[in-house]
C-alpha positions as CSV (number, residue, x, y, z in Angstrom):
1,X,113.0,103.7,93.7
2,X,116.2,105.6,92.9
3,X,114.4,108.8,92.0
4,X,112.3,108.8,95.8
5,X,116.1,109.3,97.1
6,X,116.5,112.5,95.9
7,X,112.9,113.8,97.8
8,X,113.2,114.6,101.3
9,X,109.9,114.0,103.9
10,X,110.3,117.0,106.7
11,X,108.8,115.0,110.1
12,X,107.4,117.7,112.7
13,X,106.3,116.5,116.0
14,X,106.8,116.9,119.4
15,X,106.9,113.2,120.6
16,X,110.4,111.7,119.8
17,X,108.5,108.0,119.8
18,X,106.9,109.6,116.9
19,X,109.7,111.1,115.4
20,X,111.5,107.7,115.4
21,X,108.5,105.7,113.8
22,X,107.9,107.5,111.6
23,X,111.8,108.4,110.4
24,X,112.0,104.3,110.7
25,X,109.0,103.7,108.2
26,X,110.0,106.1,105.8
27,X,113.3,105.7,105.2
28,X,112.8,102.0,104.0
29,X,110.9,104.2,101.3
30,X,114.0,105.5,99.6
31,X,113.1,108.9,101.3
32,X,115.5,111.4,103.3
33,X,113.9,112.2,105.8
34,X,114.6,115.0,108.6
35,X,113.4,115.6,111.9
36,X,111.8,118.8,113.8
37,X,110.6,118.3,117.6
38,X,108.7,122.0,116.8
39,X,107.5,124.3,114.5
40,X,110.5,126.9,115.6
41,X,113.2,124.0,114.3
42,X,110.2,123.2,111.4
43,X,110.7,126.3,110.0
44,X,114.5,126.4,110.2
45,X,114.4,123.1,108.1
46,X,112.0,124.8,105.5
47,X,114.2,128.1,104.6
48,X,117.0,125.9,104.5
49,X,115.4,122.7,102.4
50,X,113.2,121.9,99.7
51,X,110.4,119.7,100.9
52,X,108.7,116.7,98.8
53,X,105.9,116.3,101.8
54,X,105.8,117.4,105.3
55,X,104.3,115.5,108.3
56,X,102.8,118.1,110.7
57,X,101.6,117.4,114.0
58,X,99.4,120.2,115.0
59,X,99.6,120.3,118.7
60,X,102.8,120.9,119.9
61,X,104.7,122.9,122.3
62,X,107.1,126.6,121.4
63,X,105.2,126.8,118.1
64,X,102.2,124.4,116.9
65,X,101.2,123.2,113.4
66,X,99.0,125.8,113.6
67,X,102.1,128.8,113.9
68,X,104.0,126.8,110.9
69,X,100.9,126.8,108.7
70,X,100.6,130.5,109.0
71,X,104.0,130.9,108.5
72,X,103.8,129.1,105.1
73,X,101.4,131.7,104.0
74,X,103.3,134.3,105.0
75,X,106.6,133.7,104.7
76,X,108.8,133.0,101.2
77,X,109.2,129.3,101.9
78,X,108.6,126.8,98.9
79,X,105.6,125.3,99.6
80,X,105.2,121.3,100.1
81,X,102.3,119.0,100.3
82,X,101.3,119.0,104.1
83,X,100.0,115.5,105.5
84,X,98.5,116.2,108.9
85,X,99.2,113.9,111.8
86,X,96.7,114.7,114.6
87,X,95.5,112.6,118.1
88,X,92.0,113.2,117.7
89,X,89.5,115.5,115.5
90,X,88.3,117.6,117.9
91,X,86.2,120.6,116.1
92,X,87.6,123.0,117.5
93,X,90.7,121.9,116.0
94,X,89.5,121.1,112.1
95,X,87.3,124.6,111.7
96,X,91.2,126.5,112.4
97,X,92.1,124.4,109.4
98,X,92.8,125.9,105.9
99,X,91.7,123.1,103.3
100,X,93.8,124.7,100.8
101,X,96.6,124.4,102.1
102,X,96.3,120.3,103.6
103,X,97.2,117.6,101.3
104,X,96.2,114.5,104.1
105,X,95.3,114.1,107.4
106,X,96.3,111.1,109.4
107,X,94.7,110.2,112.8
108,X,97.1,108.9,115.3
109,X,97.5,106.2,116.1
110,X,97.7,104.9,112.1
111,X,99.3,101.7,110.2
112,X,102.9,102.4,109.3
113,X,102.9,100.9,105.7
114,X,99.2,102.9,104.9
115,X,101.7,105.8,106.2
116,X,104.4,105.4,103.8
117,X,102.1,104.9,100.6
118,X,100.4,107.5,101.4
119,X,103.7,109.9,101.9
120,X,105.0,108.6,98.9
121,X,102.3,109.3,97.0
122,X,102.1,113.0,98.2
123,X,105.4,113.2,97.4
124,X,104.8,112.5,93.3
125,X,101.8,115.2,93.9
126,X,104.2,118.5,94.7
127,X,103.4,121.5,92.5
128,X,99.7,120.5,92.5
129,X,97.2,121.9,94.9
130,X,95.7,120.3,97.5
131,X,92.2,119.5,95.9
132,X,93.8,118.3,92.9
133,X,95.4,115.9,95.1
134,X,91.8,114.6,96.6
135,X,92.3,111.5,94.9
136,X,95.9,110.5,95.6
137,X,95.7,112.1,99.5
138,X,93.3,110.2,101.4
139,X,93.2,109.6,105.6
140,X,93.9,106.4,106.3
141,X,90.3,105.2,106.9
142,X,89.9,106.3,103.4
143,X,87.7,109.4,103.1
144,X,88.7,112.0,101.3
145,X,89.9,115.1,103.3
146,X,87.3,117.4,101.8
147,X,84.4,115.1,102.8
148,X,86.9,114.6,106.4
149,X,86.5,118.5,106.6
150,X,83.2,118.6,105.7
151,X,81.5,116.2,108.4
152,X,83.2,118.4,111.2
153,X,82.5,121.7,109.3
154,X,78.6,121.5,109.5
């Protein structure tokens, strides 16, 4: 694990219980990993670092998941796997999404360790897109995130 130290995991949510968790099950992973209560402080950390994976709540307060997404596309910021972490799947929520630019989506509440394999796999995925990662970035339950986007797309 000596090469995971040099790749850095940018955590984005707006519940410091989160935050904590998931800095705690990550770092055992040889990964740096840095905390952003909002998408504001999200995309301070993004100009400023390079990214192996980032963990993005969608729904939170000042600017959501949604307002750093768009920002990604917009803005000259090196672009990193993106592993959703939302509360529910509401479809509302998953026909805003753009598939190309999700690597994962994990549904809270999730298993820690599931968590970590799967960051750590994104993280050996950066440079490829995300449907080239279909088979390395999977929810947790295990369906692949174009067949996730699918069942609430139709």
């Amino acid at each position: 694990m000596a090469n995971e130290r040099n790749k850095r995991v940018l955590v984005v949510d707006d519940d410091p219980d989160v935050r904590r968790l998931l800095s705690s099950v990550l770092n055992p992973s040889g990964l740096l990993v840095d905390l952003a209560s909002n998408g504001v402080e999200a995309l301070d950390l993004l100009r400023e670092h390079p990214y192996s994976v980032v963990l993005l709540d969608l729904l939170m307060p000042t600017l959501d998941g949604f307002g750093v997404l768009d920002a990604l596309k917009t803005e000259p910021i090196q672009s990193s796997p993106v592993v959703l972490v939302l509360t529910g799947a509401e479809r509302s929520v998953v026909e805003r999404l753009d598939p190309q630019q999700i690597h994962g989506i994990v549904r809270k509440p999730f298993d820690a360790h599931e968590l970590a394999a799967l960051v750590v796999a994104c993280s050996e995925i950066k440079g490829r897109g995300p449907f080239g990662a279909m088979a390395i970035a999977t929810m947790i339950s295990g369906a692949p995130l174009l067949a996730w986007l699918n069942r609430f797309s139709g």
